[in-house]
C-alpha positions in Angstrom: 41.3 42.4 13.9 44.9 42.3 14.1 44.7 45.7 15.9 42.5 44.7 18.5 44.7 41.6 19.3 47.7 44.2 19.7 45.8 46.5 22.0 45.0 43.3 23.9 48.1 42.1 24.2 49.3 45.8 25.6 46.8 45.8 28.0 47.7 42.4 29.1 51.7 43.5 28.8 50.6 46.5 30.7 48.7 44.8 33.9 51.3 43.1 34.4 54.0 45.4 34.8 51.4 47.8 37.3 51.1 44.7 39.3 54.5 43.7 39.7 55.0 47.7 40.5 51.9 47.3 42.6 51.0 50.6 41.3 47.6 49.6 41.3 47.5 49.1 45.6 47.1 52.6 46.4 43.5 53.2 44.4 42.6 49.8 45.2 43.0 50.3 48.8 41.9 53.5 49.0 38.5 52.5 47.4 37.8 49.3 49.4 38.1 51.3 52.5 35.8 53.8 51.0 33.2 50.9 50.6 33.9 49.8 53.9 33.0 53.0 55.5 30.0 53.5 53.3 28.8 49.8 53.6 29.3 48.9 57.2 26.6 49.4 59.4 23.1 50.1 58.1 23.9 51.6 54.3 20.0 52.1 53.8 18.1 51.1 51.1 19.4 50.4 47.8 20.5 52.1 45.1 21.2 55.3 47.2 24.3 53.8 48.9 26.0 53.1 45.4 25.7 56.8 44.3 28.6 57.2 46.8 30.5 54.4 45.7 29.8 54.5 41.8 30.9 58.4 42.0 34.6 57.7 43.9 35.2 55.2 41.2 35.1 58.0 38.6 38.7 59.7 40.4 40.1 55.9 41.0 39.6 54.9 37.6 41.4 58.0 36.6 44.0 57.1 39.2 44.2 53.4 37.9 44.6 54.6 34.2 47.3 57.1 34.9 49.5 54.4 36.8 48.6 51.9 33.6 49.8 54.7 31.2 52.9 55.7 33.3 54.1 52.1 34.2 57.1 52.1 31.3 59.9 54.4 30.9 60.4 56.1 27.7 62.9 53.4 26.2 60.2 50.5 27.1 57.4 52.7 25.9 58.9 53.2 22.3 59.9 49.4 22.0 56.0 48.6 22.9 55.2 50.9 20.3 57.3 49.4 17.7 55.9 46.2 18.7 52.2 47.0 19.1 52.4 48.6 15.6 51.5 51.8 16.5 50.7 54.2 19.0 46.6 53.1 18.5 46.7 49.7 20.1 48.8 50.3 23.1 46.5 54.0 23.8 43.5 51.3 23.2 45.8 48.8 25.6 46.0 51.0 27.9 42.6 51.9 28.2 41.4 48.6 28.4 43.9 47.6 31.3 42.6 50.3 32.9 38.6 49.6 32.3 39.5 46.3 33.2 40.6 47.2 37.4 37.9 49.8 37.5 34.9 47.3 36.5 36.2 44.2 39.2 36.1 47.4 41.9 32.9 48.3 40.3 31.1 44.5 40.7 32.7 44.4 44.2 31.1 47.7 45.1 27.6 46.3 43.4 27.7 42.8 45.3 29.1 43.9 49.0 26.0 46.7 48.1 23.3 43.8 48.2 25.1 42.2 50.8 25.2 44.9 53.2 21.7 45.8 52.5 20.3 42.3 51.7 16.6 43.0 50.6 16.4 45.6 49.2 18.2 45.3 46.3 15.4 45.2 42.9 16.3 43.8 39.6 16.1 47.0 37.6 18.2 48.8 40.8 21.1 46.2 40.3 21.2 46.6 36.8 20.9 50.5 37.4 23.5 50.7 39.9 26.0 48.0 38.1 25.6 50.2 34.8 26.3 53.6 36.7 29.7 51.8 38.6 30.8 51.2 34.7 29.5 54.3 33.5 32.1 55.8 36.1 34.8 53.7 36.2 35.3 54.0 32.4 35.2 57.8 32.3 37.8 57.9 35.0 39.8 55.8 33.2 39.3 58.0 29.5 40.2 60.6 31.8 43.4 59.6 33.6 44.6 58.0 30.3 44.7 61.8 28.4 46.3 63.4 31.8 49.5 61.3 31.2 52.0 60.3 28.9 51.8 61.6 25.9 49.6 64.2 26.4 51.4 65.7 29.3 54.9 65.5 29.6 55.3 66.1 33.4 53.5 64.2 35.5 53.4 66.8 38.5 52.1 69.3 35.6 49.5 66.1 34.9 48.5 65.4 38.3 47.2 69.2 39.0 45.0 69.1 36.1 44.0 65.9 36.3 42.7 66.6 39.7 40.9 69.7 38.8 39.2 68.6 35.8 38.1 65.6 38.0 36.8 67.7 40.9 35.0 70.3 38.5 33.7 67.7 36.4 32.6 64.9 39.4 30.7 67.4 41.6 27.9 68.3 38.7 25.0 66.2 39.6 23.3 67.6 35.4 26.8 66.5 33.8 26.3 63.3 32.0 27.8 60.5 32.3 29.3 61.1 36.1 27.1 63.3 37.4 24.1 62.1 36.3 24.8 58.3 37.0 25.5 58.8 40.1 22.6 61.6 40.8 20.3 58.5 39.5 21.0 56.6 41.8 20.7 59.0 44.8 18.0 60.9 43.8 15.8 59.4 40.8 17.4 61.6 38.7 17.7 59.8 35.5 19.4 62.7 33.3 20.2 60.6 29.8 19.2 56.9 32.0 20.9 54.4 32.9 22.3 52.7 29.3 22.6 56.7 28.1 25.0 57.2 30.8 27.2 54.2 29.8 27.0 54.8 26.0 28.4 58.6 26.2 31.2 56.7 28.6 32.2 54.3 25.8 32.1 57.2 23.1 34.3 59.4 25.7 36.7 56.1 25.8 37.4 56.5 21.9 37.4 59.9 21.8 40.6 59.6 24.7 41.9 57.2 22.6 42.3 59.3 19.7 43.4 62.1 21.1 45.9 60.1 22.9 47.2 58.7 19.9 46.8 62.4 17.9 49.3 63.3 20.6 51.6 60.7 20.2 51.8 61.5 16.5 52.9 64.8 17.5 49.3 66.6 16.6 50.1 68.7 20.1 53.6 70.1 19.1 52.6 73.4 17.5 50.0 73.9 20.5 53.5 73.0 22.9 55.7 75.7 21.0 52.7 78.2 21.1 52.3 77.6 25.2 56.4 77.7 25.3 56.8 80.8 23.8 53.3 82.2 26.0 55.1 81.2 29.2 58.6 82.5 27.9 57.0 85.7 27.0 55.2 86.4 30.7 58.4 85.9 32.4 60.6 88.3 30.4 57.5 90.8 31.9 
């Protein structure tokens, strides 16, 4: 209990300092033009218009969890940790900061959906497509959360991988829980359903958490050295 109350704290600590930053502006902008484009007009029929929009929250989240992560230098970073108690609740604060932006772009994307295509919205579509838009969101920000600090060190070296994992791993329509949420919703496809979707989202959450935190702990150190000396090795040849 007194864990979770840390990692909310953190992840309250943590908004705050991405929106005084206004770190947060770029994603958010760039994804309510995205619905803008995709909404305006005639969408057609729901749930196929979300598939778009439930599928660009997966690199936003990302995005959004990355600047959530990155938001303190290394001197404000190790006093939050001392603070916190340990590197678990701010890697859970962080997460949380970040599944908190992604799930207010999600519910917009879900009501200016049944706005822009008033009528045809059903009961077990809205729930389909508000559950995919999570589903998403919260990969993207298990995602962006590992590709930062202190998993990767460099955050140009973070960026590149971030954005290949994300492009490899967002354009498989069988891959669960991105692909497949988002496949549901455009094609019927239900792969592992709706609730599946978002359950294997939520374990993918802790499992980033605790690799974040085995990281922090130095768990990645002799894999470090062993790349180090890789690298040093190939440019001697």
């Amino acid at each position: 209990m007194t864990r979770a109350r840390s990692a909310l704290a953190v992840a309250l600590l943590l908004g705050e300092d991405v929106a005084r930053s206004e770190r947060f502006i770029a994603p958010a902008v760039l994804y309510v033009g995205a619905l803008a484009i995709l909404f305006g007009g005639a969408p057609g029929p729901l749930p196929g218009p979300w598939a778009a929009s439930a599928l660009l929250l997966y690199p936003v989240g990302a995005w959004l969890a990355h600047a959530v992560a990155e938001t303190e230098d290394d001197v404000a970073r190790t006093v939050t940790l001392s603070a916190a108690g340990g590197p678990l609740p701010v890697a859970a604060g962080v997460l949380i900061a970040a599944t908190a932006g992604t799930a207010a772009l999600g519910m917009l994307a879900t009501v200016w959906g049944v706005i822009a295509a008033w009528g045809t919205a059903t009961t077990g579509g809205l729930l389909d497509g508000l559950l995919a838009h999570l589903a998403c969101g919260i990969t993207g920000a298990a995602v962006g959360s590992v590709f930062a600090r202190p998993v990767f060190r460099r955050q140009g070296v973070a960026l590149m991988c971030a954005l290949v994992f994300l492009v490899v791993t967002g354009t498989r329509a069988w891959l669960p829980p991105v692909g497949t949420a988002a496949s549901s919703l455009g094609t019927g496809r239900f792969g592992v359903g709706p609730f599946g979707d978002l359950l294997l989202a939520l374990l993918l959450a802790v499992a980033a958490v605790a690799f974040v935190v085995r990281a922090e702990q130095g768990g990645l150190e002799a894999w470090r050295a062993r790349w180090a000396a890789l690298v040093a090795r190939l440019r001697r040849d």
